[in-house]
C-alpha atoms as an extended CHARMM CRD file, in Angstrom:
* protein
*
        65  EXT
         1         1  UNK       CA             42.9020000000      -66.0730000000       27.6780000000  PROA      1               0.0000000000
         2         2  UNK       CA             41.2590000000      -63.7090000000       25.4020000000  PROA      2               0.0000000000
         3         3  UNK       CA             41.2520000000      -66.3290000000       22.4330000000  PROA      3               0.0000000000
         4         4  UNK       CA             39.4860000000      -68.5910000000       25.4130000000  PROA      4               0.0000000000
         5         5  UNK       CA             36.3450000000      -66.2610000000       25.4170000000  PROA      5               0.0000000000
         6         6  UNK       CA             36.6230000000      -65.5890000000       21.6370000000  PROA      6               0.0000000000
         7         7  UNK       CA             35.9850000000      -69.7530000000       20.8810000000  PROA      7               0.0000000000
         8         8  UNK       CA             33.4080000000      -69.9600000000       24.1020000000  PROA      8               0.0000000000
         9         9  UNK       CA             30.9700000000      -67.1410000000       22.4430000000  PROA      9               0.0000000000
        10        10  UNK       CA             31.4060000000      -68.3870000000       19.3020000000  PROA      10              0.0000000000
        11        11  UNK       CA             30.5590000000      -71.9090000000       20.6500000000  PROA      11              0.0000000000
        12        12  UNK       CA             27.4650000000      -70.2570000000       22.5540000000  PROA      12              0.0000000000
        13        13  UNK       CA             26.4690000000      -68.3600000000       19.4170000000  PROA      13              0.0000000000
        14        14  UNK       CA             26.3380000000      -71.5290000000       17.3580000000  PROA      14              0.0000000000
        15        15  UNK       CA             24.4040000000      -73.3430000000       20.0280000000  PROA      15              0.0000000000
        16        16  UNK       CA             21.7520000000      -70.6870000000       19.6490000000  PROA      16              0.0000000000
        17        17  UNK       CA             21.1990000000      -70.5270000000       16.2230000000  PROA      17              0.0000000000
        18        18  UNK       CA             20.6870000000      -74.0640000000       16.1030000000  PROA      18              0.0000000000
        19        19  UNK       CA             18.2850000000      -74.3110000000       18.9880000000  PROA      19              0.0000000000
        20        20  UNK       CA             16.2540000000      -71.6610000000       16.7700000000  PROA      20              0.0000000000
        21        21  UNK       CA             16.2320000000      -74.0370000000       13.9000000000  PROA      21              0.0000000000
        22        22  UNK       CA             14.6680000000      -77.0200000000       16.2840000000  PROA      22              0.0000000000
        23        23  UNK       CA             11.7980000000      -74.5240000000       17.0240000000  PROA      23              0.0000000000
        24        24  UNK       CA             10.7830000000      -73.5650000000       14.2990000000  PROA      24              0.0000000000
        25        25  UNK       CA             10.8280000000      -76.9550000000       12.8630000000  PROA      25              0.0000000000
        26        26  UNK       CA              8.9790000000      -78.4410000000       15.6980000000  PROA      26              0.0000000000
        27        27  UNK       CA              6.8160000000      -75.0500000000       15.4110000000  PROA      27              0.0000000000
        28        28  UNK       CA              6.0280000000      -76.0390000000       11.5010000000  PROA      28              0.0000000000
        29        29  UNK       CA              4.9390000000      -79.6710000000       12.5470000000  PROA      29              0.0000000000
        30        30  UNK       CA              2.3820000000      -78.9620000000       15.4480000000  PROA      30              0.0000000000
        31        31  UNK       CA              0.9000000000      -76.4290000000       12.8070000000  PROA      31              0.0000000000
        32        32  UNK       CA              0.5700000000      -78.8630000000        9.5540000000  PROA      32              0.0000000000
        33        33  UNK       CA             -0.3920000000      -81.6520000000       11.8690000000  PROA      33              0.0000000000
        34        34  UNK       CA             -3.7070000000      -79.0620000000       13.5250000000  PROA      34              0.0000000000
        35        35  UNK       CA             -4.3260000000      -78.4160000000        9.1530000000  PROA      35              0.0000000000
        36        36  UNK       CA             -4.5700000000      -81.6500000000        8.5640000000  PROA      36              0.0000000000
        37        37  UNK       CA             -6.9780000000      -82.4180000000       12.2260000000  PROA      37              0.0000000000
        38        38  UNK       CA             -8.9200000000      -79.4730000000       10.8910000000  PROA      38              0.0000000000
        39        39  UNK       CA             -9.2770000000      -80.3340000000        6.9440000000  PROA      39              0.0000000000
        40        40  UNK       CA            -10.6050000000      -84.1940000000        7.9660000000  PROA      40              0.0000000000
        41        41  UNK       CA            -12.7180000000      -83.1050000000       11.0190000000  PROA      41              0.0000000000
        42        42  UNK       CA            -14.2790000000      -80.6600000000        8.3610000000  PROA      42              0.0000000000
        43        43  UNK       CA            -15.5350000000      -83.4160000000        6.0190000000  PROA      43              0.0000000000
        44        44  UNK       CA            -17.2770000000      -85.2590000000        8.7280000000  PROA      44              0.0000000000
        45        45  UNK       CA            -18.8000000000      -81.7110000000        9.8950000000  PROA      45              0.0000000000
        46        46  UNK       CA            -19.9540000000      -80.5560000000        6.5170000000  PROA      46              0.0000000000
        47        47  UNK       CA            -21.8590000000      -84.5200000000        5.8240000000  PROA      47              0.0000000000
        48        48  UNK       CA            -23.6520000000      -83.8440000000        9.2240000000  PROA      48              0.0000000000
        49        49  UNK       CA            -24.5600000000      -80.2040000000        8.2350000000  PROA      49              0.0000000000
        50        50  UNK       CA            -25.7170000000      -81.3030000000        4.3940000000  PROA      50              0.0000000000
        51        51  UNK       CA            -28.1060000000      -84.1220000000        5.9930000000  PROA      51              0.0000000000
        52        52  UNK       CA            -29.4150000000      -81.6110000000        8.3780000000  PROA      52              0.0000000000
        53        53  UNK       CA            -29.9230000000      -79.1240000000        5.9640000000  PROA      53              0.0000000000
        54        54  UNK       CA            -31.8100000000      -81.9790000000        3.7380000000  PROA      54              0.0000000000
        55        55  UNK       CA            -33.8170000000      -82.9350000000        6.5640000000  PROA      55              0.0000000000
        56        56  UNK       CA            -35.0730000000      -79.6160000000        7.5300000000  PROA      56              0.0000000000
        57        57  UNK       CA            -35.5780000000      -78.8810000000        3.2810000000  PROA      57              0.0000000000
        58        58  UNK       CA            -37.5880000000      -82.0990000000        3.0010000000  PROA      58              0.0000000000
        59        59  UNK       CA            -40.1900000000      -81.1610000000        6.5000000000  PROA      59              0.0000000000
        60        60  UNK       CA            -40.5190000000      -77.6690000000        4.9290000000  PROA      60              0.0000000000
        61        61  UNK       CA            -41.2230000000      -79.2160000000        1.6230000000  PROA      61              0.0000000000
        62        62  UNK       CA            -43.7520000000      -81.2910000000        3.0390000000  PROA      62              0.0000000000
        63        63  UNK       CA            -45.6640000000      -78.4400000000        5.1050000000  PROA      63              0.0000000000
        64        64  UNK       CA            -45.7590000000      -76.3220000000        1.5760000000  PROA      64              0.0000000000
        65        65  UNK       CA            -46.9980000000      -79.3710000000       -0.5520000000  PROA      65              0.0000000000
């Protein structure tokens, strides 16, 4: 009986450790996949702000001239 429990927690530790693996894994790919949303969102937010900027450069350039 003892050997019973013996195999059943080792069988319960193993099933553990491996669950922990799966999370992390599944942790690593939301977090490259919300880098990579991030880095392309970025280049279409930094064209918008560098032909606002231009905009705004070109009316105060006007005013001055």
């Amino acid at each position: 009986m003892d050997h019973r429990l013996s195999t059943i927690c080792q069988v319960l530790i193993g099933l553990h450790r491996e669950d922990f693996g799966e999370d992390l894994i599944e942790y690593a790919l939301i977090a490259a996949l919300i880098a990579l949303s991030a880095v392309v969102g970025m280049g279409s937010v930094a064209t918008a702000l560098n032909d606002i900027f231009s905009s705004v450069g070109a009316k105060i350039n006007a005013y001055i001239l």
